[in-house]
Short mmCIF file of the C-alpha atoms (twelve columns), coordinates in Angstrom:
data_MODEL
# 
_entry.id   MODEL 
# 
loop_
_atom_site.group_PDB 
_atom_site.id 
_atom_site.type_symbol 
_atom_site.label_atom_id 
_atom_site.label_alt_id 
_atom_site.label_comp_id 
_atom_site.label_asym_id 
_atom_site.label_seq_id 
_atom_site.Cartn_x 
_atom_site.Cartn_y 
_atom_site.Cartn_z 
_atom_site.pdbx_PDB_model_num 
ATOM 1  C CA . UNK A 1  31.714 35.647 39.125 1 
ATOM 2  C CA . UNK A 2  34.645 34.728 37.688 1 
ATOM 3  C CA . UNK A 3  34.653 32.720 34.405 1 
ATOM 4  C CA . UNK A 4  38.398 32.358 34.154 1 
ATOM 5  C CA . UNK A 5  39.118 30.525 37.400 1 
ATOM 6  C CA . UNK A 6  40.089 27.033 37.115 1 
ATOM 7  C CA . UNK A 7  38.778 24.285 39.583 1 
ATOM 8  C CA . UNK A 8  41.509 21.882 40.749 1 
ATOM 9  C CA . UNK A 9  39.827 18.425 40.529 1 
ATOM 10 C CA . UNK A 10 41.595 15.475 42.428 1 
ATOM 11 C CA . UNK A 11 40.099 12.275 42.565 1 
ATOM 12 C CA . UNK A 12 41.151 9.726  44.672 1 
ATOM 13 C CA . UNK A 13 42.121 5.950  43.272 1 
ATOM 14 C CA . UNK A 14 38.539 4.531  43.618 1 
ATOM 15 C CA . UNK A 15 36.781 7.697  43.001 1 
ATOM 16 C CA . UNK A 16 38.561 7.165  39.766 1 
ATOM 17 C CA . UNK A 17 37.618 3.516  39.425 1 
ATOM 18 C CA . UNK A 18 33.911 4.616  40.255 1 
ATOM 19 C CA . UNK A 19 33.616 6.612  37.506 1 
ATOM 20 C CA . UNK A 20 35.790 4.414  34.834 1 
ATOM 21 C CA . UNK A 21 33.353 1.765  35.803 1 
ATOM 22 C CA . UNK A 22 30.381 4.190  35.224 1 
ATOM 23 C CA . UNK A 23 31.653 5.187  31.839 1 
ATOM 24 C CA . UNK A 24 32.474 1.126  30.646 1 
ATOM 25 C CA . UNK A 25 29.289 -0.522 32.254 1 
ATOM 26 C CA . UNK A 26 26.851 1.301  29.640 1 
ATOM 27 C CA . UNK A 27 24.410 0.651  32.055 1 
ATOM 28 C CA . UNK A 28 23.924 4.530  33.192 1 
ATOM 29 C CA . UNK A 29 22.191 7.357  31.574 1 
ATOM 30 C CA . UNK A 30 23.822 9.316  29.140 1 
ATOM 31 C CA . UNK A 31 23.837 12.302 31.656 1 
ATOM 32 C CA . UNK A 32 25.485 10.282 34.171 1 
ATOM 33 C CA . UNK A 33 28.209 8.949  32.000 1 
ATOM 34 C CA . UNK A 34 29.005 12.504 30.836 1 
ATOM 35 C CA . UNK A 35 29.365 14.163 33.937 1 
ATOM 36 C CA . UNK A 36 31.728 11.065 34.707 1 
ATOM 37 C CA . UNK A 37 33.784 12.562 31.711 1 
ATOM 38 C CA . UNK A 38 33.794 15.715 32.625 1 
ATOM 39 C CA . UNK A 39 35.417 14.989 35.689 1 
ATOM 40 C CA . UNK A 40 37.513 12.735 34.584 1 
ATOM 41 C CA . UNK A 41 39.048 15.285 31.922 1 
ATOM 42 C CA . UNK A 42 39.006 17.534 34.771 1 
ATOM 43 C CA . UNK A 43 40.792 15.329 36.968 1 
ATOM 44 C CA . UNK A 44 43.537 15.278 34.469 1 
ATOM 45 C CA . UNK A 45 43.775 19.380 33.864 1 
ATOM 46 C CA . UNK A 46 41.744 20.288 31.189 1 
ATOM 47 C CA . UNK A 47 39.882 23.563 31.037 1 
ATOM 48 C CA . UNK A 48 36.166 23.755 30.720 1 
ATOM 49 C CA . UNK A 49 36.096 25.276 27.173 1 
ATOM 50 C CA . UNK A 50 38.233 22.060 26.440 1 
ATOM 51 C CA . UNK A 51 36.298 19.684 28.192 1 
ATOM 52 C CA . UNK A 52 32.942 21.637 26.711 1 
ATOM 53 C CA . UNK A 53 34.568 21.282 23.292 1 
ATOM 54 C CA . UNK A 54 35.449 17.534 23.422 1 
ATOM 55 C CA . UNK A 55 32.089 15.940 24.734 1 
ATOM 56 C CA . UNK A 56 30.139 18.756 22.475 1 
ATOM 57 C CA . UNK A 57 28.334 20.388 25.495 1 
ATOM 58 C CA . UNK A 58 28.055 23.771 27.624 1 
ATOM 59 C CA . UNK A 59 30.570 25.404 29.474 1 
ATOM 60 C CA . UNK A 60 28.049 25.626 31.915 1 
ATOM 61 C CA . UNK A 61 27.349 21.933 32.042 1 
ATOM 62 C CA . UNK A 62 30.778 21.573 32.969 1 
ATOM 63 C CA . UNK A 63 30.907 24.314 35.341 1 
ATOM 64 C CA . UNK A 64 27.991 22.673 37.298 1 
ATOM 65 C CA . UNK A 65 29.938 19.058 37.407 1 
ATOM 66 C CA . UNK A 66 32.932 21.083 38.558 1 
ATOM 67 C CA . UNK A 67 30.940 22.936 41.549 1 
ATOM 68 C CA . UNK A 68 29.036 19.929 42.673 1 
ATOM 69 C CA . UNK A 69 32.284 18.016 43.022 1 
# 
């Protein structure tokens, strides 16, 4: 596999909302909220060693989040 291929994100206006809400309510697990930030950051064209960088985590956490979506 591949490490250097980038995964296009695009998240439609209330998938979007869904996961701004997630991140603001504080009532979700840490896990949760983070995965909502990695897509989020990956919505908006970040790499995963950036992402991975900025919410001090994996690049494989990241590349899970990414593959699930």
């Amino acid at each position: 596999m591949n490490t250097n291929t980038k995964h296009i994100i695009k998240l439609s206006g209330p998938e979007r909302r869904q996961l701004n809400n997630t991140i603001h309510k504080g009532t979700h697990k840490a896990r949760v909220i983070l995965r909502a930030h990695a897509l989020l950051m990956s919505h908006a064209g970040m790499s995963k060693d950036a992402c991975a960088l900025r919410l001090a985590t994996g690049r494989n956490m990241i590349q899970r989040v990414r593959d699930r979506f």
